[in-house]
C-alpha positions as CSV (number, residue, x, y, z in Angstrom):
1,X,119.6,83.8,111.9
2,X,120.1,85.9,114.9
3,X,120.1,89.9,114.0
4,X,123.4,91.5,114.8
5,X,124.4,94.0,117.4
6,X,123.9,97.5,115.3
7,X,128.0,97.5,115.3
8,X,128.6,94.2,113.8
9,X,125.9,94.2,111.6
10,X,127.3,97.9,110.5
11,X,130.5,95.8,110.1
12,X,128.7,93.5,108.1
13,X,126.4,96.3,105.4
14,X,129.6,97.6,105.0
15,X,131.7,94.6,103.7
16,X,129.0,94.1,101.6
17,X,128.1,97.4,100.4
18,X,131.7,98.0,98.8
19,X,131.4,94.8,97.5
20,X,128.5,95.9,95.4
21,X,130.6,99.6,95.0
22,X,128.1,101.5,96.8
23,X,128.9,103.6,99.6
24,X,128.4,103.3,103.3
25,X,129.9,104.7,106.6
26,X,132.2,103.1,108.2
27,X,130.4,100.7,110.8
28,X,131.5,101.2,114.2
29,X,129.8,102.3,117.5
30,X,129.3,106.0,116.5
31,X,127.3,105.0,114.1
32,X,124.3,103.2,116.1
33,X,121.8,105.0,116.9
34,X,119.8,104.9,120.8
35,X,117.1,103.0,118.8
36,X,119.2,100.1,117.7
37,X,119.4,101.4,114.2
38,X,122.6,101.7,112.3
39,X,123.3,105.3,109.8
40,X,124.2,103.7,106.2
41,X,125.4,107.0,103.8
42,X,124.7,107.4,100.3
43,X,126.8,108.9,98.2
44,X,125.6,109.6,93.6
45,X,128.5,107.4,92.9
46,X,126.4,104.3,94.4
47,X,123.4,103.1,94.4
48,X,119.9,104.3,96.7
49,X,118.3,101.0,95.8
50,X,120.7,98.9,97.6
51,X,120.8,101.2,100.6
52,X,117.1,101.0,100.6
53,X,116.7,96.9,100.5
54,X,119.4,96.4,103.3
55,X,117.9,98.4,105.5
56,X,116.1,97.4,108.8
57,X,114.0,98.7,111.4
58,X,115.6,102.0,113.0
59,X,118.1,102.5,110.1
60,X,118.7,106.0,108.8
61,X,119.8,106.1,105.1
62,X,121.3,109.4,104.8
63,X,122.4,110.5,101.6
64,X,125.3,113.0,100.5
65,X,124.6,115.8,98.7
66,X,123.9,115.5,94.5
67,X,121.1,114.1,92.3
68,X,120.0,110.2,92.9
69,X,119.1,108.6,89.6
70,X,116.4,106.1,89.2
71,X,113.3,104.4,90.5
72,X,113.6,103.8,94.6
73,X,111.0,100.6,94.8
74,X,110.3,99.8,98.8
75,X,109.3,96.3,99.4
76,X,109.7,95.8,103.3
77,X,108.9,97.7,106.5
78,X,110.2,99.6,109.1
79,X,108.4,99.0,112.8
80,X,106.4,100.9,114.6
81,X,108.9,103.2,116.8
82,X,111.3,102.0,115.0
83,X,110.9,103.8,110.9
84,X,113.1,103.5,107.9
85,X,114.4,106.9,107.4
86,X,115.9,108.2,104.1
87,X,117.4,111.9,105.0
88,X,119.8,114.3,103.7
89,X,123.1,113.6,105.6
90,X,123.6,117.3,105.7
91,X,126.2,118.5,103.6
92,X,124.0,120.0,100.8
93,X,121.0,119.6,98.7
94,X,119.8,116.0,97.7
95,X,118.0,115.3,94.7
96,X,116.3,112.1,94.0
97,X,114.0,111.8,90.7
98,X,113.5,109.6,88.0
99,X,112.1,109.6,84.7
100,X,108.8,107.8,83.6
101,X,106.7,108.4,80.0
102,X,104.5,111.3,79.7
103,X,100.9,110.9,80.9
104,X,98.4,112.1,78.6
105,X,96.6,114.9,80.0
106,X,93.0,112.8,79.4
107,X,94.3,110.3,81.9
108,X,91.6,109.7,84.7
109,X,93.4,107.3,86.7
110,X,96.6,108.6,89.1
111,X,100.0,107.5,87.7
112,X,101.3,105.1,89.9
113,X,104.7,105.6,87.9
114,X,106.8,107.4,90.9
115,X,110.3,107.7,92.1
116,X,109.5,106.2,95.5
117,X,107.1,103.1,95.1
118,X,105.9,101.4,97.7
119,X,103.0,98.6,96.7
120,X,101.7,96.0,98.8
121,X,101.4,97.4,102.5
122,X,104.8,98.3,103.3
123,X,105.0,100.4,107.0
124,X,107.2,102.5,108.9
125,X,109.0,104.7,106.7
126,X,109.7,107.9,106.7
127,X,111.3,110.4,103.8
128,X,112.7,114.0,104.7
129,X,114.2,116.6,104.0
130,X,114.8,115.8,99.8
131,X,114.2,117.0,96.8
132,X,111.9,114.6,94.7
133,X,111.1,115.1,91.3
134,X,108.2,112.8,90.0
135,X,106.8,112.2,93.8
136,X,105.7,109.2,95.5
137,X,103.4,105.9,96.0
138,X,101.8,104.2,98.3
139,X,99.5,101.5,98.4
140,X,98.3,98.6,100.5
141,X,98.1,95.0,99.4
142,X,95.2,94.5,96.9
143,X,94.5,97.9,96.4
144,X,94.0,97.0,92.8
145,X,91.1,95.2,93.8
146,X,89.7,98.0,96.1
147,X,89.7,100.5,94.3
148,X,87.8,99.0,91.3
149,X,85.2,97.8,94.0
150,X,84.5,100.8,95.5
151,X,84.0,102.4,92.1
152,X,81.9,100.0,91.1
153,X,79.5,100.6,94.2
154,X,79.6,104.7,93.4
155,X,78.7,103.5,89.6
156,X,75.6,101.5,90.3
157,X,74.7,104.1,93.7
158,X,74.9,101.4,96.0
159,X,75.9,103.1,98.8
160,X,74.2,101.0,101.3
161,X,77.1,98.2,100.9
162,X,79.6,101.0,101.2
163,X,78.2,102.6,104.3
164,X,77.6,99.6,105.7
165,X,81.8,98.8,106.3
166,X,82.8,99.8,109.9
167,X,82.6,103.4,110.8
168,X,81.6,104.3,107.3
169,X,77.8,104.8,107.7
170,X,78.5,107.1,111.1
171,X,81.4,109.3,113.0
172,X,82.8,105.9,114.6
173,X,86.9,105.8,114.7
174,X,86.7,103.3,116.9
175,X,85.2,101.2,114.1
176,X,86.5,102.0,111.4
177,X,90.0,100.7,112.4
178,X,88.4,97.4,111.6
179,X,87.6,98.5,107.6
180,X,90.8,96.3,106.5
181,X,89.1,93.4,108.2
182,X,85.8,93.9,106.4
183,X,87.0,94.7,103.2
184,X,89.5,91.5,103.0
185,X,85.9,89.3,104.1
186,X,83.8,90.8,101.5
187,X,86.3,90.6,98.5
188,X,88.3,87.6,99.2
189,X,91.5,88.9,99.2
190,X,93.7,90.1,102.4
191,X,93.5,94.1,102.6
192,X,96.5,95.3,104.3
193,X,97.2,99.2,104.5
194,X,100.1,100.9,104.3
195,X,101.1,102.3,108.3
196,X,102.9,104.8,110.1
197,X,104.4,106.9,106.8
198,X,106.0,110.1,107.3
199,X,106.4,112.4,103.9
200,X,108.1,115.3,106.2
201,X,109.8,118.6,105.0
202,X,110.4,117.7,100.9
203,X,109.8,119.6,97.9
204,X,108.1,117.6,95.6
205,X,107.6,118.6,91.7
206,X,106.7,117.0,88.4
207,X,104.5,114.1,90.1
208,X,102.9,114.6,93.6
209,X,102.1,112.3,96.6
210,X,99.6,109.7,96.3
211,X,98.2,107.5,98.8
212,X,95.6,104.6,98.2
213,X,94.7,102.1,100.8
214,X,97.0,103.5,103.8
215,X,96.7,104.6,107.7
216,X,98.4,106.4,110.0
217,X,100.6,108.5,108.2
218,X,101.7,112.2,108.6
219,X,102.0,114.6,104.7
220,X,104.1,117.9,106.7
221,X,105.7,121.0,106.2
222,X,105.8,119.6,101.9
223,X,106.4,122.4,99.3
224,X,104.6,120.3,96.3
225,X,104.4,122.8,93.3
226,X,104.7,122.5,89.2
227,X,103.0,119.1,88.9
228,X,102.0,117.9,85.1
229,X,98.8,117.0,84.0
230,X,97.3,113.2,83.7
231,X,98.9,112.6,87.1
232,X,96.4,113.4,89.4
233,X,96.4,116.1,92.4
234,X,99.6,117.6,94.3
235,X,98.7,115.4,97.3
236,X,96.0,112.7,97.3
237,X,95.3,110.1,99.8
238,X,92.0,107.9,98.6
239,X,90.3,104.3,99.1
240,X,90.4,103.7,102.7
241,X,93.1,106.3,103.9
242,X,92.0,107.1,107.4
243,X,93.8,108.6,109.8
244,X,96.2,110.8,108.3
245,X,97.7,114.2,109.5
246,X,98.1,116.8,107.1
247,X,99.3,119.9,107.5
248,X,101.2,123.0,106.4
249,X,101.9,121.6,103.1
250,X,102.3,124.6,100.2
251,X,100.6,123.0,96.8
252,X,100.6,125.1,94.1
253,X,101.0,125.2,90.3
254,X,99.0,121.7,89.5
255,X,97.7,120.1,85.7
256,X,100.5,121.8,83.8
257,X,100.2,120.6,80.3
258,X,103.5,119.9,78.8
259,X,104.6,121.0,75.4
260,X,103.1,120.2,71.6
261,X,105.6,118.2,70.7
262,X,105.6,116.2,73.7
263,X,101.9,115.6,73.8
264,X,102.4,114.2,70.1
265,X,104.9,111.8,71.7
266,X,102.8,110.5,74.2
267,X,100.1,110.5,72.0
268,X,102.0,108.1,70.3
269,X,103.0,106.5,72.4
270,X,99.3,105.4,73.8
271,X,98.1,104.6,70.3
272,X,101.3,102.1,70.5
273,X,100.3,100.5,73.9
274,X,96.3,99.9,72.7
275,X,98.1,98.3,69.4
276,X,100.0,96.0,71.0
């Protein structure tokens, strides 16, 4: 099916949006953007999950004032020049969080449990301007596989196979572009990063940013602060995450351990899981 003009297809989201009783703005020319995209508004009444899975490349989700309820999961891409946004619309603070067990403060692995989740090598978003309370993954495809490789290799001090991957073993950016290649010959399975993310101007608490298998994103101008233990660092990009820009971020206040009583709970809660 041929894509619609941004005001048809504006037309279109919006027919079905209030079908589903979730908010959107009116579709009509003022509201496509120069890069084809159309502005879809979210108001606490509705839903941001629906928002999030009609967008399409150039679309700016931009979200009322309030608190946003519940997981955001992001399963298809933006383009490059043409990225996803999910923005305040500007009429006040906006909240998005959502509530996962606690972690128990032995944990060594990060929690992948977020409010944005992005698995699988999703690209071209960008998230701005928000208030998130339990933070954010990404991840490309078979990172689950990665990552238990390249331990693996640091277990058994083989670092020979691991420096010899493209622009590992030397200062080579040229070559390393081409890790995703090597990596998806030598395990078998198709490594695809996560591209062209932009976590810009956010305050993040309770659960930080993490990043595993990614490329070409830009962390910016984040206040990330208060962010409980058994989660893993404020900010944390790992397992073949190469080119990133990272700057004037303000991390602070990280490993808090949470109450007595709610260590008991998870404690619980664990010993429940390794019965089961």
């Amino acid at each position: 099916m041929p894509a619609l003009a941004p005001p048809r297809r504006a037309a279109a989201v919006t027919a079905l949006l209030v079908a589903l009783g979730t908010a959107v703005a009116a579709g009509s020319d003022q509201h496509a953007s120069a890069d084809a995209g159309i502005v879809l508004e979210g108001y606490p009444t509705g839903t941001l999950q629906a928002l999030v899975d009609l967008a399409m490349p150039g679309d700016h989700i931009q979200l009322h004032t309030g608190t946003y309820d519940g997981q955001v999961t992001i399963n298809h891409s933006g383009a490059p020049g043409l990225p996803i946004t999910i923005e305040p619309f500007g009429d006040g603070p906006v909240t998005v969080t959502a509530t996962f067990p606690v972690e128990p403060c032995n944990n060594s692995k990060p929690a992948q449990n977020r409010t944005f989740y992005a698995a699988g090598g999703v690209d071209y978003w960008t998230i701005q301007g928000l208030n998130i309370v339990n933070g954010i993954w990404l991840s490309g495809s078979n990172f689950d596989v990665v990552a238990p490789w390249f331990k693996r290799r640091e277990e058994v001090r083989d670092w020979q196979t691991r420096r010899a991957l493209p622009g590992r073993g030397v200062n080579d950016p040229v070559a390393a572009r081409n890790i995703y290649i090597a990596l998806s010959t030598t395990l078998g399975v198709t490594v695809d990063p996560a591209e062209g993310w932009k976590i810009l101007n956010n305050d993040m608490s309770g659960r930080g940013m993490h990043g595993t298998v990614t490329r070409d994103g830009e962390l910016a101008n984040n206040t990330i602060h208060d962010i409980a233990c058994g989660i893993g660092p404020g900010a944390w990009l790992t397992t073949y995450s190469d080119f990133w820009k990272v700057h004037d971020n303000h991390v602070s206040t990280i490993a808090i351990r949470p109450t007595a009583t709610t260590c008991r709970k998870a404690s619980a809660s664990a010993r429940r899981r390794r019965t089961t």
